[in-house]
C-alpha beads as a LAMMPS data file, in Angstrom:
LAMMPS data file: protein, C-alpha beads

141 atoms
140 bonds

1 atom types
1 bond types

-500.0 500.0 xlo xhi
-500.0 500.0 ylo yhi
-500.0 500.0 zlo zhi

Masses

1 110.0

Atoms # bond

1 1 1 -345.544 -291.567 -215.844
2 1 1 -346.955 -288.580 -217.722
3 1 1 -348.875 -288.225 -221.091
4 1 1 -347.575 -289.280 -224.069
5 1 1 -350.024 -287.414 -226.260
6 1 1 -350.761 -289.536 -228.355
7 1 1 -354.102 -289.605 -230.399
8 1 1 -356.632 -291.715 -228.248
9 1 1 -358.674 -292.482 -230.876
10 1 1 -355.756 -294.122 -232.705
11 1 1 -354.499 -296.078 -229.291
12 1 1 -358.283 -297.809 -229.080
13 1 1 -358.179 -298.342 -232.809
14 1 1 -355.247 -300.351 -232.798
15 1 1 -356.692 -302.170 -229.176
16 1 1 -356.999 -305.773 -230.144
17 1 1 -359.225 -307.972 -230.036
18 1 1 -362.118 -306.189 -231.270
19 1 1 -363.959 -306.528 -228.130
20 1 1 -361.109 -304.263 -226.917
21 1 1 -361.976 -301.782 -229.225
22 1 1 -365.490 -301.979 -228.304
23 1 1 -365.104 -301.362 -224.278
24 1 1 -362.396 -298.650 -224.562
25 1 1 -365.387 -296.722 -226.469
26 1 1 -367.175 -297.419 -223.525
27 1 1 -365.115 -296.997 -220.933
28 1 1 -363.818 -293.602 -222.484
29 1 1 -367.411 -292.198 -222.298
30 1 1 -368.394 -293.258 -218.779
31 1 1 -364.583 -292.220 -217.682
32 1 1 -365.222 -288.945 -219.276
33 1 1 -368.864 -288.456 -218.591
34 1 1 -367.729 -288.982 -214.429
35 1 1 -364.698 -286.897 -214.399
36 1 1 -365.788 -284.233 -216.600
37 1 1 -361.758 -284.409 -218.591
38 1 1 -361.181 -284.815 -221.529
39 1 1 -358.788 -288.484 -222.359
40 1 1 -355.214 -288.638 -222.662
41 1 1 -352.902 -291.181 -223.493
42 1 1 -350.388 -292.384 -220.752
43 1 1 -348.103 -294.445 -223.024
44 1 1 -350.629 -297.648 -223.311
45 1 1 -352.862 -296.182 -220.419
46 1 1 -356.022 -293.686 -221.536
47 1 1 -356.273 -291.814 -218.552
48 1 1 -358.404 -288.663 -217.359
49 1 1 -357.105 -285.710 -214.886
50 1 1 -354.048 -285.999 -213.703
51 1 1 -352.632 -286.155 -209.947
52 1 1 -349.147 -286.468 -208.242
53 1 1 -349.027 -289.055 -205.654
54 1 1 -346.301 -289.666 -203.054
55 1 1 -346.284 -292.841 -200.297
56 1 1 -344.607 -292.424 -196.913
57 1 1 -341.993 -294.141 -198.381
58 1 1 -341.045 -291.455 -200.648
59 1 1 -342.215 -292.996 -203.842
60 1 1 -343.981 -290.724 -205.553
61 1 1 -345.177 -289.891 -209.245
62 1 1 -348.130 -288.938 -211.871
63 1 1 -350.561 -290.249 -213.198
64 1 1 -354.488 -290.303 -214.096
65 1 1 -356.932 -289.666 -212.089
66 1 1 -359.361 -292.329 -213.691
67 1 1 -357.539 -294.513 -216.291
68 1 1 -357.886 -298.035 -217.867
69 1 1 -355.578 -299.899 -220.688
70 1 1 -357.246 -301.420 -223.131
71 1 1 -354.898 -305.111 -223.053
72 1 1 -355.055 -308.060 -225.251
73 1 1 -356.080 -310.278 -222.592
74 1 1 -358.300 -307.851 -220.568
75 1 1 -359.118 -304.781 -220.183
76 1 1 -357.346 -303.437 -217.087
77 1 1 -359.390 -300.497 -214.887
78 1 1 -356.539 -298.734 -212.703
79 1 1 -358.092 -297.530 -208.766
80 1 1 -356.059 -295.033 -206.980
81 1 1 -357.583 -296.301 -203.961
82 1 1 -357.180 -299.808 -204.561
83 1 1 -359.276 -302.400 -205.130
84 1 1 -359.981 -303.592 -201.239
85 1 1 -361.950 -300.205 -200.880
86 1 1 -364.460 -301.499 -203.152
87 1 1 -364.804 -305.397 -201.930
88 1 1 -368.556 -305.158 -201.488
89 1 1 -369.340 -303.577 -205.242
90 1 1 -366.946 -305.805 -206.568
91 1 1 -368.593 -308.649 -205.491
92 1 1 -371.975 -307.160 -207.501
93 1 1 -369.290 -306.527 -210.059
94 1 1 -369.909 -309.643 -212.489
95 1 1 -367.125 -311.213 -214.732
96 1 1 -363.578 -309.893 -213.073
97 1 1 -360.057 -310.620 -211.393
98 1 1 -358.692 -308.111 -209.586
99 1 1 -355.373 -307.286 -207.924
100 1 1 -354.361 -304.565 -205.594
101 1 1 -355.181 -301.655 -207.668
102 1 1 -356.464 -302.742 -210.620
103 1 1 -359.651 -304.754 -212.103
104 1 1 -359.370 -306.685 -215.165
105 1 1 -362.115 -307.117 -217.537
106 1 1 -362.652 -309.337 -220.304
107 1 1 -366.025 -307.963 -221.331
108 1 1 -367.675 -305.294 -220.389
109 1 1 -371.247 -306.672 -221.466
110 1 1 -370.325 -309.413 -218.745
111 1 1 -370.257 -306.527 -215.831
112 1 1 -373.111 -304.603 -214.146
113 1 1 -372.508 -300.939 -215.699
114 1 1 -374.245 -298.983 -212.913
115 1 1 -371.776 -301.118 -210.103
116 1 1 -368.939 -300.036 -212.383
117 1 1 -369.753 -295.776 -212.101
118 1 1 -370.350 -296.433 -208.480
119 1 1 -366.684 -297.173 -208.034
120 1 1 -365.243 -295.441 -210.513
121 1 1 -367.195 -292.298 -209.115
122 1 1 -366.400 -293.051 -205.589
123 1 1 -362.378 -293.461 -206.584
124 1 1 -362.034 -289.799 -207.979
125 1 1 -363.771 -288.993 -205.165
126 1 1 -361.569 -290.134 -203.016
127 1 1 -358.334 -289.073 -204.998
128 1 1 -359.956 -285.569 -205.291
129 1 1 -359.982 -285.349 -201.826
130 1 1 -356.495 -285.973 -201.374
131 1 1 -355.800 -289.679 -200.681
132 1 1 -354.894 -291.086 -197.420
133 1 1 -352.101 -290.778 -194.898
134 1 1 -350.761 -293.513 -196.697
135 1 1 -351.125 -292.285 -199.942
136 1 1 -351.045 -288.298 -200.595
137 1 1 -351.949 -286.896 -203.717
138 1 1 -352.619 -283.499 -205.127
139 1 1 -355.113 -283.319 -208.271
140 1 1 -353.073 -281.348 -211.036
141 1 1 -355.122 -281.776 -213.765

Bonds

1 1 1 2
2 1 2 3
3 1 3 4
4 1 4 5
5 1 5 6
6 1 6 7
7 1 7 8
8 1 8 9
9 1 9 10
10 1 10 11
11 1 11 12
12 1 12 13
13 1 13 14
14 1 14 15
15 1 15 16
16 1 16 17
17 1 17 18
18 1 18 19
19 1 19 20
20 1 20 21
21 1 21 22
22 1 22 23
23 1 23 24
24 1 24 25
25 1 25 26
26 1 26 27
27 1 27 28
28 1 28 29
29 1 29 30
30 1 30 31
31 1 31 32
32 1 32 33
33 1 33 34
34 1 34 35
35 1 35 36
36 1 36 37
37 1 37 38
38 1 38 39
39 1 39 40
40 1 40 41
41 1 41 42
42 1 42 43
43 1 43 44
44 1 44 45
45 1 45 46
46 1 46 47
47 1 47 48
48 1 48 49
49 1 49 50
50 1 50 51
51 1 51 52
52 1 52 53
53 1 53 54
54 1 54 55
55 1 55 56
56 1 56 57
57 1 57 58
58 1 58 59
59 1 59 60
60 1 60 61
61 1 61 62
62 1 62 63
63 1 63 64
64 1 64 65
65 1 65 66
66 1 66 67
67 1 67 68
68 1 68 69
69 1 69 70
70 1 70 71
71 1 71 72
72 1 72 73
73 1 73 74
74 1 74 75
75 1 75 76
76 1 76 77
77 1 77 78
78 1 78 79
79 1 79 80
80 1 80 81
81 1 81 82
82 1 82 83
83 1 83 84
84 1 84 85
85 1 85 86
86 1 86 87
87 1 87 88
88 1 88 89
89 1 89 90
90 1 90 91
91 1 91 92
92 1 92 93
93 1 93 94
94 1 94 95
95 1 95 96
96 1 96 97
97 1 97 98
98 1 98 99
99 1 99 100
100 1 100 101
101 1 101 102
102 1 102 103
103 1 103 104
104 1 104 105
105 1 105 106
106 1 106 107
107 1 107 108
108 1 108 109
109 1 109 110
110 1 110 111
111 1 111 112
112 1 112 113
113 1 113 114
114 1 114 115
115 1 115 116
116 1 116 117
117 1 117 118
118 1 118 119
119 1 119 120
120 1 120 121
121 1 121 122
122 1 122 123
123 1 123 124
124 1 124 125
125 1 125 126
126 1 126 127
127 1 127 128
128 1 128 129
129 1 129 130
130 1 130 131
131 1 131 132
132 1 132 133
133 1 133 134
134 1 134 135
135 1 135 136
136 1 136 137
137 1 137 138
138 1 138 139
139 1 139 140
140 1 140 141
C-alpha cells in the first residue's frame, strides 16, 4: 500500500453516513495532534507517517503509522500492534468490535476519548520503536 494522494478533506466529505463525516474530523485531529504528521490518503485509508513492515515470513509492505477508514458501517481504527496489546483499555473502550488489528467504531460519542489516545499513543509508540521480532518495521515517514 502507499499514498494515493488524494485530497483528505474530499475522502471524509464523501464518508457516508454523516456520522462518518463527523468522526473522521475527529479522528484526523487526535491522529494528527499524537503523531505530529500531517494526513494522507492510503486509497480509502487516512493514514499518518508512514513505515515499512516485514513478518518472518517475508511478507512485508507500507503503510501508516496511525490510520483509520472512515466505512459505511463503522469506522475502522487500524493498530500496528494489534488489538490483543490493548485488551485491558479496550475493555474501558465503550461501544466496539474488534479483530486482530483493527477496532471498529460506530460512534465515536459512544467511546471514552481519553482510552482512545492512550492506545493510539501507545501504538506509534511501539511502531516507532521498531515492532517486534515478529513484526519489524522501520518508520519512513
Amino acid at each position: 500500500m502507499e499514498p494515493t494522494g488524494t485530497d483528505v478533506a474530499g475522502l471524509i466529505a464523501r464518508s457516508s453516513p454523516a456520522i462518518r463525516r463527523r468522526d473522521a474530523e475527529t479522528l484526523t485531529a487526535l491522529m494528527q495532534e499524537i503523531s505530529g504528521r500531517e494526513p494522507a490518503t492510503w486509497g480509502t485509508i487516512i493514514g499518518f507517517g508512514s513505515c515499512h513492515y516485514r513478518y518472518p515470513t517475508g511478507t512485508e509492505g507500507d503503510t501508516g503509522l496511525l490510520a483509520f477508514a472512515p466505512r459505511k458501517a463503522s469506522t475502522t481504527i487500524y493498530l500496528l500492534d494489534g488489538t490483543a496489546a490493548h485488551a485491558e483499555a479496550l475493555a474501558r473502550l465503550g461501544s466496539h468490535t474488534s479483530a486482530v488489528s483493527c477496532v471498529y467504531i460506530k460512534d465515536l460519542e459512544q467511546v471514552d476519548l481519553d482510552v482512545l489516545r492512550g492506545i493510539l499513543e501507545r501504538s506509534l509508540a511501539w511502531a516507532e520503536a521498531g515492532g517486534t521480532n515478529e513484526v519489524q518495521l522501520t518508520v519512513t515517514g
